[in-house]
C-alpha positions in Angstrom: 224.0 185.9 94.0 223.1 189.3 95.2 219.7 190.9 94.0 219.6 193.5 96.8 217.1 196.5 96.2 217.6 200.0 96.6 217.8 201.5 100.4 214.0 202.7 100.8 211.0 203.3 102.9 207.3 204.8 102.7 204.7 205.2 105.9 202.3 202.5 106.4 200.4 200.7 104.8 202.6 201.4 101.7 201.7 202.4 98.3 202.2 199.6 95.1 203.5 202.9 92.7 206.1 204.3 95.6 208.4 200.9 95.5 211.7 200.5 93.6 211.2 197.9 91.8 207.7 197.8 91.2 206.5 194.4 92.2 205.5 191.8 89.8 202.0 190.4 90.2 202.2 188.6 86.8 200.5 191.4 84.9 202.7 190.0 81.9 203.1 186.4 82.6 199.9 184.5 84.3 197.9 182.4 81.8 195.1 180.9 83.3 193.2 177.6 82.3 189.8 177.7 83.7 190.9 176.4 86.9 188.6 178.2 88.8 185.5 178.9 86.6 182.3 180.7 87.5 183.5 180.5 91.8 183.5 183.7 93.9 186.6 184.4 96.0 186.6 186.9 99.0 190.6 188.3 99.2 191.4 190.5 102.6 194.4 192.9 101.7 194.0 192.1 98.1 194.9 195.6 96.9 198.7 195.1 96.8 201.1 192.7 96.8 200.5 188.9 97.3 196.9 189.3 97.5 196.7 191.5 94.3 198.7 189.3 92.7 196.2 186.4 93.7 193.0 188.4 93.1 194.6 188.3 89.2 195.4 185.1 88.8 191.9 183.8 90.5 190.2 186.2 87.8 192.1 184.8 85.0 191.4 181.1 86.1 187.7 182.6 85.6 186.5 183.6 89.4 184.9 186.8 90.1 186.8 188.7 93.3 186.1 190.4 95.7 189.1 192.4 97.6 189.0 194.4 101.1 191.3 196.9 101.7 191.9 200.0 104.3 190.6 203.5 103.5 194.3 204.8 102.2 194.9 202.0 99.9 191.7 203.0 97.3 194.4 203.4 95.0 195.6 200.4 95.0 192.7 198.5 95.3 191.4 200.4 91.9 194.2 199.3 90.6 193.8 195.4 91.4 190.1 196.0 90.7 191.1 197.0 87.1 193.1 193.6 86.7 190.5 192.0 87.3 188.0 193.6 84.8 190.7 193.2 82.1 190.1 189.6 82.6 186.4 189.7 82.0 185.4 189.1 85.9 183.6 190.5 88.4 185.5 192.8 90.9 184.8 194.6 94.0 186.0 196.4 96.4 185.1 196.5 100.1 186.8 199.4 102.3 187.0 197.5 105.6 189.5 197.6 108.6 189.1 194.0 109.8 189.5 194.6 113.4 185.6 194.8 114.3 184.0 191.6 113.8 180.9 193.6 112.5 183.1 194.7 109.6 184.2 191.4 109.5 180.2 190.0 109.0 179.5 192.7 106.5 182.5 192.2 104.4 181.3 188.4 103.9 177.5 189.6 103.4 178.3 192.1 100.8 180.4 189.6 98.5 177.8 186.9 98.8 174.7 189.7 98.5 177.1 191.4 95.2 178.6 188.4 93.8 176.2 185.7 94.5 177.5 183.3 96.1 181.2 182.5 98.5 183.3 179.3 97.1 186.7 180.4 98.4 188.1 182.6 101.3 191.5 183.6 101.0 192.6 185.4 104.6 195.8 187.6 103.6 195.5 191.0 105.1 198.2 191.2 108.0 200.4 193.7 109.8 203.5 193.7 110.4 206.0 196.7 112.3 209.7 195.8 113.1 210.8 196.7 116.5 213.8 198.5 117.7 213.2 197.7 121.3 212.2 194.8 123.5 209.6 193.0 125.2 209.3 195.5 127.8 208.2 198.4 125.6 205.4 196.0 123.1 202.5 198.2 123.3 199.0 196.8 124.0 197.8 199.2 121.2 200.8 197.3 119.1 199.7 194.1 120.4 195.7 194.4 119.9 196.4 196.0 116.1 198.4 192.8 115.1 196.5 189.9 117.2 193.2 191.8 115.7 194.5 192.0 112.3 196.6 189.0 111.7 194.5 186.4 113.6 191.1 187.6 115.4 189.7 188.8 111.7 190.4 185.4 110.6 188.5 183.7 112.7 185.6 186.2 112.2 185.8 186.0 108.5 185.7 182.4 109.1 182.5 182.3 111.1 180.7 184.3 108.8 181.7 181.9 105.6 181.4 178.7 106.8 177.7 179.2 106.0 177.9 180.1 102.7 181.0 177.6 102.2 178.9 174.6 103.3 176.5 175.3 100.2 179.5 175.7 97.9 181.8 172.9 99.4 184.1 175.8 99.1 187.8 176.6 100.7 190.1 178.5 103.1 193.0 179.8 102.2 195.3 181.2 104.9 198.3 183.2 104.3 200.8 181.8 107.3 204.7 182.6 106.9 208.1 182.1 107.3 207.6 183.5 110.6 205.9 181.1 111.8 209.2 179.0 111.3 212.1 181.7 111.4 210.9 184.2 113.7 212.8 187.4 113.8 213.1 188.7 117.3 212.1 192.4 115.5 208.9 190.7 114.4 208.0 188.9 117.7 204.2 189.8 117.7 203.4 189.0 113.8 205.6 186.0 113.9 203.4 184.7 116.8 200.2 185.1 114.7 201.8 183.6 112.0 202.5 180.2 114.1 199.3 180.4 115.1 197.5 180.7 111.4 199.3 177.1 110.9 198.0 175.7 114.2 194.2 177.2 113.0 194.4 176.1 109.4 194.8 172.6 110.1 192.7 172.6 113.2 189.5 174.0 111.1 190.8 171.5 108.2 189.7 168.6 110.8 186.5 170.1 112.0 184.9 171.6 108.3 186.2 168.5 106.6 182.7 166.6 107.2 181.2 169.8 105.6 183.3 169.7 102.3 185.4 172.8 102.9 188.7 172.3 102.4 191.3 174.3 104.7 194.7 175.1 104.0 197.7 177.8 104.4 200.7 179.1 102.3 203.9 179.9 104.0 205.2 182.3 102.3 209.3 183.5 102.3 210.7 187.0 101.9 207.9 188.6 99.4 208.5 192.0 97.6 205.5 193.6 98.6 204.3 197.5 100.0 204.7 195.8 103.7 208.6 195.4 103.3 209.6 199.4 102.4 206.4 200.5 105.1 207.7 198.1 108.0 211.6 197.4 108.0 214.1 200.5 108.1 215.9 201.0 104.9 219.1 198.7 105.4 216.6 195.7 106.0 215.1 196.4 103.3 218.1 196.8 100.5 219.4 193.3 102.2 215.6 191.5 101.9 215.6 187.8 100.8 219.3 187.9 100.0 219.6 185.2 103.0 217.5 182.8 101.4 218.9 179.8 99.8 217.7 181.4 96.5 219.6 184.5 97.0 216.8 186.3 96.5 213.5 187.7 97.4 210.7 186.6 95.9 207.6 188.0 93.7 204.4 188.0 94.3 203.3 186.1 91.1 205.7 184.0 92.3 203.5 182.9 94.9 199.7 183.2 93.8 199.9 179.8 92.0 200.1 178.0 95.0 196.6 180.0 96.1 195.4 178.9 93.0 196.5 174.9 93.2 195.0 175.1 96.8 191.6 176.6 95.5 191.0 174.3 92.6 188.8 171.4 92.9 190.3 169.8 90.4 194.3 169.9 91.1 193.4 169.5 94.9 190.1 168.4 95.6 192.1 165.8 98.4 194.4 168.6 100.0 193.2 169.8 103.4 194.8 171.4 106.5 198.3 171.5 104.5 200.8 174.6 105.1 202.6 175.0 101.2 205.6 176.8 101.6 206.8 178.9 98.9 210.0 180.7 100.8 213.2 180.4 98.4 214.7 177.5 100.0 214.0 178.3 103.5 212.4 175.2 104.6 208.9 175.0 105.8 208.6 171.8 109.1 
């Protein structure tokens, strides 16, 4: 099977509009059955890609969302933003680069000040860069922009919750990967941060237990997202996901139901400090 896409590439972050194919973030497709009625959900990097494609689904279980996103993805971010006003929620958007723990506090006071109230976290902005060179030339600028990004916001996203989650006997969703399980020696820093999400989500799912909060990650595969065509040179990215056991890449509406079993109370009220993989075969222990 060979679903290969086109030979292409943007600049960072990368734009939703810019991609061949356009993703699908199951504009056309998710239903949703009241899973998630009346909770508020706080989405990093929901804009584009997986986290756009969860901030819709959450909103069409019946959650109100609120989204972060950097200052040159507005577009995007209006654009997930209008998703979820189509499905008669809440949104809003929070410009925010995570890598200040004060932004970090803010972003968690404005959705509970905004929205009311914090039942679900879902950490899912990250950054990724493939690297053409080795060990000896991993910048600390390189290094403190995906440490900061990938794994330091989390935990001061986290911190500022737990609060509000205790009242709600809310959840944590982290978005772990592949990586964590398949690193790619081009993605040696992200894949590192990755590993560590898992070793943090089920660490926190043994300390927040006593407090109600669930904690859990998903692991996703090779994802058709902005991140792909803005990270990995051109013949990366016509080959992505064809190694999987799927032959395939996958969408993100593909994965956003597994965010959505792992926020519900009612589909998973006893799942904590579990990594779901959702990777096309590629398998997740």
């Amino acid at each position: 099977m060979n679903d290969a896409f086109p030979e292409q590439q943007q600049e960072p972050p990368g734009l939703t509009d810019e991609m061949d194919p356009v993703p699908d973030h199951g504009e056309q497709t998710y239903e949703g059955h009241g899973r998630l009625e009346n909770k508020v959900a706080l989405i990093t990097g929901g804009d584009s890609g997986i986290g756009r494609a969860v901030a819709l689904a959450y909103a069409r279980e019946g959650a109100d969302v609120a989204i972060t996103h950097l200052p040159e993805e507005w577009q995007d971010a209006d654009a997930t933003a209008a998703l979820v006003d189509a499905a008669g929620r809440r949104a809003l958007t929070i410009e925010a680069d995570l890598r200040d723990s004060s932004v970090a506090d803010e972003v968690v006071r404005r959705t509970v000040d905004e929205l009311g109230r914090l039942d679900v976290l879902v950490n899912n902005a990250g950054f990724q860069m493939a690297r053409d060179a080795g060990i000896e030339d991993l910048s600390d600028e390189r290094l403190d922009r995906t440490f900061k990004t990938n794994l330091y916001a989390l935990f001061w996203l986290v911190r500022a919750a737990v609060p509000h989650l205790r009242e709600t006997r809310g959840s944590i969703i982290n978005n772990a990967s592949i990586q964590a399980y398949e690193p790619s020696t081009s993605l040696l820093d992200y894949a590192s941060t990755k590993a560590a999400i898992n070793n943090v989500t089920v660490n926190l799912a043994a300390e927040l237990g006593g407090d109600g909060i669930r904690v859990n990650a998903v692991a996703p595969g090779p994802i058709w997202t902005p991140l792909q065509p803005a990270t990995q040179p051109p013949e990366k990215v016509a080959a992505f996901g064809t190694d999987t056991p799927l032959g395939r890449a996958g969408q993100p509406a593909e994965v956003a139901p597994a965010f959505v079993f792992l926020a519900s109370d009612r589909d998973a009220s006893y799942v904590s400090g579990t990594v779901l993989g959702v990777t096309g075969g590629k398998p997740v222990f």
